[in-house]
C-alpha positions in Angstrom: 62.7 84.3 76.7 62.1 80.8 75.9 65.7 79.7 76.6 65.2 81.0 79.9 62.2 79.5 81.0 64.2 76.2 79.5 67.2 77.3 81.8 64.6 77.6 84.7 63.1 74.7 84.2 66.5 72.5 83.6 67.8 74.1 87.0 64.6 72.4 88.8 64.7 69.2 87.1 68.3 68.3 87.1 70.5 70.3 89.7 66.9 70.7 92.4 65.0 67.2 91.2 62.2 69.3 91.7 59.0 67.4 90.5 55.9 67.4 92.3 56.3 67.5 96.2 59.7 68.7 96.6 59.3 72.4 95.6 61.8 75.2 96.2 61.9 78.9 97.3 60.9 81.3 94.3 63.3 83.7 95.7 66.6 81.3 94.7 66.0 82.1 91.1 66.6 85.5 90.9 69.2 85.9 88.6 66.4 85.3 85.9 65.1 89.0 84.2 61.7 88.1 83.3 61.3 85.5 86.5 57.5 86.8 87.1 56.8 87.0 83.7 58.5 83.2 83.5 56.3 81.9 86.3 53.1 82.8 85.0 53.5 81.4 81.6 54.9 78.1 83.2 51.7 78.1 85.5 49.4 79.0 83.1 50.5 75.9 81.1 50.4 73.6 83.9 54.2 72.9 84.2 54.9 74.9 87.0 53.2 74.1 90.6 53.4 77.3 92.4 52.9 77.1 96.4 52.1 79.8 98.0 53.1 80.9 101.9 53.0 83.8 104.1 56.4 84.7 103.8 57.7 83.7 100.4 56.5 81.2 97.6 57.4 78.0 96.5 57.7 76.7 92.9 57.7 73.0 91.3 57.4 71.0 88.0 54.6 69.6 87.3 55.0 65.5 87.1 52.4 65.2 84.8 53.9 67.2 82.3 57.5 65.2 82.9 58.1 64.3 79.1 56.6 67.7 77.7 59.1 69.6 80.0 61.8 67.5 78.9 61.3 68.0 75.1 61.2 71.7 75.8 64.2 72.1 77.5 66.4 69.7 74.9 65.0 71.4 71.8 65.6 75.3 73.5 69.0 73.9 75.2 70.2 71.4 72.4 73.7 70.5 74.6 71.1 68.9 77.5 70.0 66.3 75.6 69.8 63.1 77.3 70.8 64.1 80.7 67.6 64.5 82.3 65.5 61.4 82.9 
């Protein structure tokens, strides 16, 4: 499960840019299995900003966790290092 949370998390920081304000709809990301079980560990951890609306929720990286989030995902996904900044 941790390479997908690393997958999740590489597909908001480099293909979305998704860090702080910008967020984007929970309900893009649903080829992930364990998505709700991925969300709350991510949120519980502070790297994941979770927005929530009447119809649908929104989800972002946490900025202040920028260099943590990076380390993760090049040590679980090993071919990424170096291309997000």
């Amino acid at each position: 499960m941790e390479k997908e949370k690393a997958k999740l998390m590489f597909k908001l920081a480099f293909s979305k840019k998704n860090w702080g304000h910008k967020f984007d709809r929970l309900e893009h990301y649903k080829r992930f299995q364990n998505l709700k079980i991925i969300v709350k560990d991510l949120s519980k951890k502070g790297w994941l900003l979770i927005q929530q609306k009447p119809n649908y929720t929104n989800i972002s990286l946490n900025p202040k966790f920028k260099a943590e989030i990076i380390e993760f995902i090049e040590d679980k996904m090993s071919e990424l290092k170096g291309m997000i900044k």
